[in-house]
ZAMARGU-4260 file (C-alpha; in steps of 0.2 Angstrom, whole numbers, plus 5000, padded with zeros to 4 digits):
<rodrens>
0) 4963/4916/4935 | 4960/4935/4941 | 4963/4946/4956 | 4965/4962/4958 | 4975/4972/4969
5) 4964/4989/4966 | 4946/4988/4957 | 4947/5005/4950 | 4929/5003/4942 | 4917/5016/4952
10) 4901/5009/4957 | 4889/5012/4941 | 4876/5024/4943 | 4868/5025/4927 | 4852/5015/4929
15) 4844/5030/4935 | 4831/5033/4948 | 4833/5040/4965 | 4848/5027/4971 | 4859/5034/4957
20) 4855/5050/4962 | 4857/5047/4981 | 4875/5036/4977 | 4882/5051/4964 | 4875/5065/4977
25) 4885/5057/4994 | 4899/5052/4982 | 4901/5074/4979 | 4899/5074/4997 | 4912/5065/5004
30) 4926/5067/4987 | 4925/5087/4986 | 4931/5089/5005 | 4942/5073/5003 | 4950/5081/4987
35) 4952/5100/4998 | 4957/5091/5014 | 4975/5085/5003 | 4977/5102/4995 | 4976/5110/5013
40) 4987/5095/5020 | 4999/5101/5008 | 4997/5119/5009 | 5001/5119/5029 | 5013/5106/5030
45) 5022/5118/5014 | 5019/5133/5026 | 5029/5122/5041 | 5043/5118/5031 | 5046/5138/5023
50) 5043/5145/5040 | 5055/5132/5045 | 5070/5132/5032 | 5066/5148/5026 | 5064/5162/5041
55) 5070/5151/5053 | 5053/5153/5063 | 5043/5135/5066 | 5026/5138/5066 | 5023/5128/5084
60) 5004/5122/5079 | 5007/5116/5057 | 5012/5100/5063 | 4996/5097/5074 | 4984/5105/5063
65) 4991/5093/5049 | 4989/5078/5062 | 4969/5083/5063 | 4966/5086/5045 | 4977/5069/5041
70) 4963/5059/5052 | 4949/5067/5042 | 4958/5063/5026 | 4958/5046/5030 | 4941/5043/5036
75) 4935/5052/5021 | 4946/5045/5010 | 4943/5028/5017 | 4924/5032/5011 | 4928/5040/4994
80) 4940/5020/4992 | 4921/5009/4996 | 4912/5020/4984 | 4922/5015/4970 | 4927/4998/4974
85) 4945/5002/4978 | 4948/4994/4995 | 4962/4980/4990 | 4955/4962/4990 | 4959/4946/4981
90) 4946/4939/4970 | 4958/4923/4966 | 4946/4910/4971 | 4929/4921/4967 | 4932/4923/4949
95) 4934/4905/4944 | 4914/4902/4952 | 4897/4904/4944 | 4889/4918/4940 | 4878/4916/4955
100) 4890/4914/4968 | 4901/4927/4961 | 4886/4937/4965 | 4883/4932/4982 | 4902/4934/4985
105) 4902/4953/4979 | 4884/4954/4993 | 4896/4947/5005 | 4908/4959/5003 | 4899/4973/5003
110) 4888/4965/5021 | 4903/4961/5030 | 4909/4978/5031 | 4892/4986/5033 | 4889/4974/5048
115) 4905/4980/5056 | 4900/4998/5053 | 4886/4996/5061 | 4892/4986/5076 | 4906/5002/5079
120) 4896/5017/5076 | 4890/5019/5094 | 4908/5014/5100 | 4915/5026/5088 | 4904/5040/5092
125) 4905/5037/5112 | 4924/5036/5108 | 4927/5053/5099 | 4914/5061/5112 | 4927/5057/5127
130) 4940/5064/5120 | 4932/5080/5123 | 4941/5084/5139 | 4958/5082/5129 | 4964/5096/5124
135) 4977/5098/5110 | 4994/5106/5114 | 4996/5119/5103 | 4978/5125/5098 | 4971/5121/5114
140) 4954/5112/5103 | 4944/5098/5112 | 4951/5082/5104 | 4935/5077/5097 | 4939/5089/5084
145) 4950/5077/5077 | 4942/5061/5084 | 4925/5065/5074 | 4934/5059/5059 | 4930/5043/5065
150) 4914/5040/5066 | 4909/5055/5052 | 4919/5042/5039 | 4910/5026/5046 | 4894/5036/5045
155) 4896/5040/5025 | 4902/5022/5023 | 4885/5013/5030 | 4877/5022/5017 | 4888/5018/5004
160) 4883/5001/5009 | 4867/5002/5010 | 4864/5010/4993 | 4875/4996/4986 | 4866/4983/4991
165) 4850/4990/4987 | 4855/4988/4971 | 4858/4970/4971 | 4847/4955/4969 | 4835/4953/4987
170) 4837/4936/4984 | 4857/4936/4986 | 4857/4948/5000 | 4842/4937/5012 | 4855/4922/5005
175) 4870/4929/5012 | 4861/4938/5028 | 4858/4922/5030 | 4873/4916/5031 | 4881/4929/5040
180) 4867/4927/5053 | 4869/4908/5056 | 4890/4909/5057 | 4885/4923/5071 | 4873/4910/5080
185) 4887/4896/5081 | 4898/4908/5086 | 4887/4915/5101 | 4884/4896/5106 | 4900/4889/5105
190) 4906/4905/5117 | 4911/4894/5130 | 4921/4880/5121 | 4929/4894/5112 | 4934/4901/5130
195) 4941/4883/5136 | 4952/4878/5122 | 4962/4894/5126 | 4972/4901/5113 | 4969/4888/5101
200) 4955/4899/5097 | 4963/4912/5088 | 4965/4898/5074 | 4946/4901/5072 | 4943/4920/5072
205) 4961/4924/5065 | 4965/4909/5054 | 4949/4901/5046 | 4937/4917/5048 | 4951/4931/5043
210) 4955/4919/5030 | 4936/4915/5023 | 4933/4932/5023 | 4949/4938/5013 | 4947/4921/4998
215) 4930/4924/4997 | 4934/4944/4991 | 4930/4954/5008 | 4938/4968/5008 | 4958/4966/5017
220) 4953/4979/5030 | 4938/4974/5034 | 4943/4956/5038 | 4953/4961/5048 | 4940/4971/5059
225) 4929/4959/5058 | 4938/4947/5066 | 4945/4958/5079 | 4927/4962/5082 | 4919/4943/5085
230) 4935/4937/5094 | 4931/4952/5107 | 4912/4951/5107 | 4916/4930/5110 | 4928/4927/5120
235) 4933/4943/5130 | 4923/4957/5139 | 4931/4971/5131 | 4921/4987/5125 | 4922/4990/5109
240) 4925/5006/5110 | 4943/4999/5113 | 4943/4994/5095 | 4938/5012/5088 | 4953/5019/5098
245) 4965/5008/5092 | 4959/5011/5076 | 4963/5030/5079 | 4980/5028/5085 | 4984/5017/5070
250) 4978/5030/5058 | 4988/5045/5067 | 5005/5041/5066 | 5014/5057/5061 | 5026/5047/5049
255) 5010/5041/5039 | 5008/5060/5035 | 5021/5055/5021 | 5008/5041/5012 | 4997/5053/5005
260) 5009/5067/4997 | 5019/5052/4991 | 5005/5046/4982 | 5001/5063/4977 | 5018/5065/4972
265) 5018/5051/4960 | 5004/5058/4951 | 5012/5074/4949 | 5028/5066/4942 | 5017/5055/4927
270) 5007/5071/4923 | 5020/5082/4921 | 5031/5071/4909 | 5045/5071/4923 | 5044/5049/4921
275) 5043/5051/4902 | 5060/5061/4902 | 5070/5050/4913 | 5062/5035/4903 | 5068/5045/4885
280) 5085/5047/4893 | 5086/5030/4899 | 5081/5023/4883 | 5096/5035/4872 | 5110/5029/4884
285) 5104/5009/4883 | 5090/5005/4870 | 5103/5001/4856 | 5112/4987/4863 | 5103/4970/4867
290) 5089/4970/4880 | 5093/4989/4880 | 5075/4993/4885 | 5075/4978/4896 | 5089/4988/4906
295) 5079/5005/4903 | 5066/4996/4911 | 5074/4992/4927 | 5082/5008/4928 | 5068/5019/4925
300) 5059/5009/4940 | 5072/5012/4951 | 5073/5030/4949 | 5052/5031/4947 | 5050/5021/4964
305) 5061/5035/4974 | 5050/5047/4970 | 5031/5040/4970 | 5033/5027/4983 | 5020/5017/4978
310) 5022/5002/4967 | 5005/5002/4954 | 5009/5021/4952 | 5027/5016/4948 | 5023/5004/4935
315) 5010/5015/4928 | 5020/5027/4924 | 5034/5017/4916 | 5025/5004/4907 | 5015/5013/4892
320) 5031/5023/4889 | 5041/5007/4886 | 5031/4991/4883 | 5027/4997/4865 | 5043/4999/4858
325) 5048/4983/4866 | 5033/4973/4859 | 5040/4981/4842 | 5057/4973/4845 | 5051/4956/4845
330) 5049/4953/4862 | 5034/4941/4869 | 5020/4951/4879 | 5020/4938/4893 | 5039/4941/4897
335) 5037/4959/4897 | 5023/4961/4907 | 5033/4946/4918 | 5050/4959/4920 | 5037/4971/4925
340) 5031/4964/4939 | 5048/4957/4944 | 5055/4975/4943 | 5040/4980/4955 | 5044/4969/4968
345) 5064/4972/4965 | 5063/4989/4968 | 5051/4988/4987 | 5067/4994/4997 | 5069/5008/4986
350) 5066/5025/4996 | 5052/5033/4998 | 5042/5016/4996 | 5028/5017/5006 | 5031/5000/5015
355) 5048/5008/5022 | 5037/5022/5029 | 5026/5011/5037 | 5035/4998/5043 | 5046/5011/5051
360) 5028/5020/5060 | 5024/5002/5067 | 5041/4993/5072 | 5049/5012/5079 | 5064/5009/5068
365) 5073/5026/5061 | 5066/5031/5044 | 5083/5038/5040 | 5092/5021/5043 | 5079/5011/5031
370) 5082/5023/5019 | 5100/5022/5017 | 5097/5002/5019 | 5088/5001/5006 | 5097/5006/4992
375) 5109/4992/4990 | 5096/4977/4991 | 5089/4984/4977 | 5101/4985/4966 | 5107/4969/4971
380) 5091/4962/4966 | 5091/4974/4948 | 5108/4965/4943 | 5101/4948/4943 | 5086/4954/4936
385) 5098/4961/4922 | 5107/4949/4921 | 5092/4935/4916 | 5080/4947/4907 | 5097/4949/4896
390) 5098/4932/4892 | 5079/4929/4887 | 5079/4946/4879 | 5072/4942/4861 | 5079/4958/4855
395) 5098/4959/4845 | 5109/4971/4843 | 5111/4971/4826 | 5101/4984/4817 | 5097/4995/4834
400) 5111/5011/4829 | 5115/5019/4844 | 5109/5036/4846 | 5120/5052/4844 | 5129/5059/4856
405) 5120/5077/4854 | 5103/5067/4855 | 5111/5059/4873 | 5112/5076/4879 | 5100/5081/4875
410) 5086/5069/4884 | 5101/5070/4901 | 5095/5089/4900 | 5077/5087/4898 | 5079/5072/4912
415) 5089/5083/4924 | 5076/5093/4932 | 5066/5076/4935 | 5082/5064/4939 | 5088/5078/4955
420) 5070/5074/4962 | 5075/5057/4969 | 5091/5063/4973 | 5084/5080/4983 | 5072/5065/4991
425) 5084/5054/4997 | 5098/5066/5003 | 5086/5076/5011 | 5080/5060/5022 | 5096/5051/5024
430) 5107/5067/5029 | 5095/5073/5043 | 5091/5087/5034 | 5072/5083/5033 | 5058/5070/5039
435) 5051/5060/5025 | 5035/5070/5026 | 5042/5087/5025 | 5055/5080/5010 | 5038/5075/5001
440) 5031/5092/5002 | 5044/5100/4994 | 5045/5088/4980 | 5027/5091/4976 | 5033/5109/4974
445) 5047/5106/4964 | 5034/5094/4953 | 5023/5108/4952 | 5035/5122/4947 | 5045/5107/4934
450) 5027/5103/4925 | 5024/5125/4924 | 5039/5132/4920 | 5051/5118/4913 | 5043/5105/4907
455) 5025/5116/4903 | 5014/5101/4908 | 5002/5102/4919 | 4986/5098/4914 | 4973/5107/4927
460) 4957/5097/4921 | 4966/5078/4929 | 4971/5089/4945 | 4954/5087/4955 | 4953/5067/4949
465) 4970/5067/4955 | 4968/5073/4972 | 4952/5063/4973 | 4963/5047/4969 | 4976/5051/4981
470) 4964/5052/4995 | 4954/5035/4989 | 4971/5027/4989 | 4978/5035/5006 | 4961/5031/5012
475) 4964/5012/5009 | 4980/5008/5015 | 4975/5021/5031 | 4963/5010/5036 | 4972/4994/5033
480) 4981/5001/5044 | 4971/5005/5056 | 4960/4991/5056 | 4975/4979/5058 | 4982/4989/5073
485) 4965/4984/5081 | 4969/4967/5079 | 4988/4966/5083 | 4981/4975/5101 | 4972/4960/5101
490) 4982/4947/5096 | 4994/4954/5109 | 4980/4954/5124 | 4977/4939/5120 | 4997/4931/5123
495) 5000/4926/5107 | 5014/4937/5103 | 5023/4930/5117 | 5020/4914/5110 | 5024/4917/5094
500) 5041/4924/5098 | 5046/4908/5110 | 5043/4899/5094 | 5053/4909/5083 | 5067/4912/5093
505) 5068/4894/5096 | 5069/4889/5076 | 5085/4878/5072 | 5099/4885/5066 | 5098/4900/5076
510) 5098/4920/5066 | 5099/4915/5048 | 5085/4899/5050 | 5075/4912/5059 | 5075/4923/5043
515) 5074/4907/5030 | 5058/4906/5042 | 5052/4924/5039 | 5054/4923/5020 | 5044/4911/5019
520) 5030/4917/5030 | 5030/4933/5022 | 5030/4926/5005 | 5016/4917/5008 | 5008/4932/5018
525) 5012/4947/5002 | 5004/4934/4993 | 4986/4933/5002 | 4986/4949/5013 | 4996/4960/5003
530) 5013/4970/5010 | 5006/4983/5020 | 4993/4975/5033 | 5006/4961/5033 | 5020/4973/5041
535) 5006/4981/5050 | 5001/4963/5061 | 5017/4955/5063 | 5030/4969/5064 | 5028/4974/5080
540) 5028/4957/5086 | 5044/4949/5076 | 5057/4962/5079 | 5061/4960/5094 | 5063/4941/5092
545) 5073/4947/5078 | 5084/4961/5089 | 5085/4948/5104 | 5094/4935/5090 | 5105/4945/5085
550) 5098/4951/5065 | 5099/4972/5064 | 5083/4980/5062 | 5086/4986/5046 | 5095/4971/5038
555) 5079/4961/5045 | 5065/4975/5037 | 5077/4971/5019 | 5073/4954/5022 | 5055/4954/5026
560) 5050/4968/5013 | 5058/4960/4999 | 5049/4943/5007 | 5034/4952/5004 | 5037/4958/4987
565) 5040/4941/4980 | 5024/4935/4987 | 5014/4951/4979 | 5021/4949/4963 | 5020/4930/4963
570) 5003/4921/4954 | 4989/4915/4957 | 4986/4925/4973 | 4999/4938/4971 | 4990/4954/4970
575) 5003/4966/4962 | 5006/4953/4950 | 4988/4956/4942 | 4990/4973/4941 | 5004/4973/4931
580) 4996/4964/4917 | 4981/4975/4919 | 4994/4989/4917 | 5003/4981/4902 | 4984/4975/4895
585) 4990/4956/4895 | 4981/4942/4899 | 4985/4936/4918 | 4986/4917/4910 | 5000/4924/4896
590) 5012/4929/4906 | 5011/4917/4920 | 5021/4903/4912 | 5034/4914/4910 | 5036/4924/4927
595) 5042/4907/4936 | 5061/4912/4932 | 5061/4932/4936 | 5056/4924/4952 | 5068/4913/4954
600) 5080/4927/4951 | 5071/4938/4966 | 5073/4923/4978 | 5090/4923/4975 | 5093/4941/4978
605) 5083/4940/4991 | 5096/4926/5001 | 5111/4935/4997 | 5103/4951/5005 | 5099/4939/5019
610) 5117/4928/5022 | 5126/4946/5016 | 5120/4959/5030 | 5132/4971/5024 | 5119/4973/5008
615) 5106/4982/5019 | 5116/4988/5035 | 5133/4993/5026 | 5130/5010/5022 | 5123/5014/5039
620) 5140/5020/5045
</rodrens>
């Protein structure tokens, strides 16, 4: 039983020859300006904010000139994410086949999204070459300037497909073309029926081939374009140049600026031993009493997951600080790594997370406000957690001694500098004082100046790795989103969202069986599609059933968030749930007996946040 929410293994180059050569030769080409685009992201949306704050003098074209580089960021970035296998995927169902079809399966999900490349590149390229007459507001450049980006990254992605399946057996890749070609050929014949049943066909194009596609280990993203792509090709006559704008405008939303210094952010924070302090701290206040560390645990990931906003990053930085000790305590492997995941899906709502930035770009709902809201879910859900990792703590207080007061102190003043950085992030936000993007700038120079001049780490040999992973990881969820804004536009041509929203808003028991409904279609959905192309798809189409019924905005983002972050940390399919034992180094089928009640404990939480409004909507004043 495996899956993996990110495959961080780089496609291997070292069977020499002239494919290793070509494969290491585009992956410098692409990861250099990828790596430089996020330091001059940075650097101009820094010069913004001091020109701003500072001398009182906006610069009028920061903001644009970050909106163009941020598109070639995530086209290249998206590029950088192929080349090492880093698109998220679920290989649930895959890993449990033979040799051989596991082997087909990894051609299929490297033909599928060369397929759709290659249907696009045309569109793309006839779509950035219109926006030519466009010219942007403040530099007064042609628009093609920042619409390149788009067909430049499919471009470098084709070939990234191609080498890869050069390398593979010809035998799987005729199999699969195969395959791929007669699933086309049904398609293209059975045109017309799929036009008479109506909307009953979206069931085939958005149920049974998005479905395939993502069980059988295709790439999320590319699922999600692919269906798009054969539902208009089939049954519609739109151009697919439609597809490459929507794609754009999913990418572009100035609010998505945040994702990639928020990642870059959380890798600052872990390198410069800001996480490690606030963890020691923790750990001299708690760790002598029983299931201290379990509490450390919970705590440190509440204060980590305001400052990196991303989940893996957050466990990462917590887990090989803590889980040691705690195996030395007596504590079984499988019910750490299962606290673990429990404590990434408890803290979702926690700001900055990256699904609160998101799900405020799609659904237009007041970053600010789902800040503030998401506070108090959290901790509601940390309590019970607390409360039931307490009682199957195998650790006892007897013999722990509790450390000095001198030594408390001491680690609160070390931790200081780090523990004000979630603070200055949510005041910041909350108060109006900044947007979440320019509040992550200036925490990635306040990590910068800590790990120099306070904390004296900062180790410049992992800074070009760094920037290359931020931009492969804002690159993936980018397109995710892009990609699923392409098939939302389509899913809402089509009518479905209209009936979708007579449905819901007709579920008995009026508001609150309208959000038992929801949680359990997002459980099931952050299972299989994973949280952010979930909120991307059906955000804008279930608020305003949600707003029309009566449920605040913000209470029913809590709702569906935390929804989702049960079903990602939830096996077998439950993505974030793998990488938390891959984190901790456990076996996926050790800790899975145990993880059942930490669940429990989240659904509960997650119906009081739900029956309680006042959880998420109390502190919004």
């Amino acid at each position: 039983m495996s899956a993996m929410l990110l495959d961080v293994t780089p496609v291997r180059v070292s069977d020499g020859g002239w494919l290793a050569r070509a494969d290491a030769w585009l992956g410098h080409l692409v990861e250099a300006p990828a790596a430089v685009l996020v330091v001059a992201e940075v650097l101009v949306l820094l010069a913004g904010v001091i020109s701003r704050f500072v001398f009182d003098s906006p610069i009028p074209w920061t903001d644009e000139l970050a909106s163009i580089l941020f598109l070639w960021l995530a086209n290249l970035g998206a590029a950088v994410a192929l080349r090492r296998g880093t698109h998220m995927r679920t290989t649930a169902l895959v890993s449990r086949w033979s040799e051989r079809a596991q082997a087909r399966a990894e051609v299929l999900a490297i033909a599928l999204p060369c397929l759709w490349l290659l249907m696009l590149i045309v569109p793309m390229a006839e779509y950035a070459q219109d926006e030519w007459v466009v010219q942007t507001p403040a530099l007064s450049w042609p628009n093609t300037v920042r619409a390149a980006a788009v067909p430049v990254g499919c471009v470098f992605m084709i070939g990234m497909c191609v080498l890869r399946l050069a390398r593979r057996s010809l035998a799987d890749v005729l199999a699969v073309s195969a395959a791929i070609a007669a699933m086309a050929v049904a398609l293209w014949l059975g045109a017309d029926w799929l036009q008479s049943i109506g909307n009953w066909n979206l069931v085939i194009f958005f149920a049974v081939l998005l479905g395939g596609g993502v069980l059988l280990g295709v790439p999320i993203a590319f699922c999600f374009g692919m269906a798009t792509v054969a539902f208009l090709l089939t049954v519609t006559s739109t151009p697919l140049s439609v597809v490459a704008g929507r794609i754009d405008e999913g990418m572009s939303s100035l609010i998505l600026l945040a994702v990639p210094l928020f990642i870059l952010l959380g890798h600052l924070v872990e390198m410069t031993g800001m996480a490690k302090a606030m963890v020691d701290f923790l750990a001299s206040l708690l760790g002598h009493v029983r299931g201290g560390l379990n509490y450390v645990l919970l705590g440190a990931m509440l204060l980590v997951s305001g400052i990196s906003g991303a989940k893996t990053a957050d466990m990462a930085a917590v887990a090989p600080v803590l889980l040691p000790e705690m195996k030395k305590r007596g504590n079984h492997e499988g019910e750490l790594i299962s606290l673990l995941a429990a404590s990434g899906a408890m803290a979702e709502t926690i700001p900055p997370s990256l699904v609160l930035i998101t799900i405020g770009s799609v659904a237009g709902i007041s970053i600010s406000a789902l800040f503030t809201g998401g506070i108090l879910p959290g901790v509601v859900l940390a309590v019970l957690l607390a409360l039931l990792a307490r009682l199957r703590s195998a650790e006892i207080a007897h013999g722990l001694q509790r450390a000095p007061i001198g030594v408390v102190g001491r680690t609160l003043l070390v931790a200081l500098p780090a523990l004000l950085l979630p603070v200055l992030i949510r005041t910041a936000v909350v108060e109006g004082v900044a947007t979440a993007t320019e509040v992550s700038t200036i925490g990635i120079a306040y990590a910068v100046v800590a790990g120099l001049l306070i904390y004296r780490r900062f180790d410049w040999r992992r800074l070009y790795p760094m920037l290359v992973d931020t931009a492969a990881l804002s690159g993936a969820i980018l397109f995710i989103i892009g990609t699923a804004t392409g098939m939302s536009w389509a899913l809402t041509q089509s009518g479905f969202s209209h009936g979708l929203a007579a449905m819901m808003s007709s579920v008995p028991g009026g508001k609150y069986g309208f959000l038992l409904v929801s949680i359990a279609a997002f459980v099931v959905l952050g299972s299989v599609l994973e949280g952010i192309p979930a909120m991307v798809l059906f955000a804008p189409l279930l608020f305003p059933v949600a707003k029309a019924i009566g449920v605040h905005e913000v209470h029913y983002a809590m709702v569906i968030i935390l929804a989702m972050g049960i079903g990602l940390f939830a096996p077998p399919f439950g993505l974030g749930y793998y990488a938390a034992c891959t984190i901790g180094r456990v076996n996926p089928d050790v800790a899975v007996r145990r993880i059942w009640p930490y669940l429990g404990a989240l659904l509960a939480g997650l119906l009081i946040v739900a029956f309680v409004p006042w959880f998420s909507i109390g502190l919004l004043g």
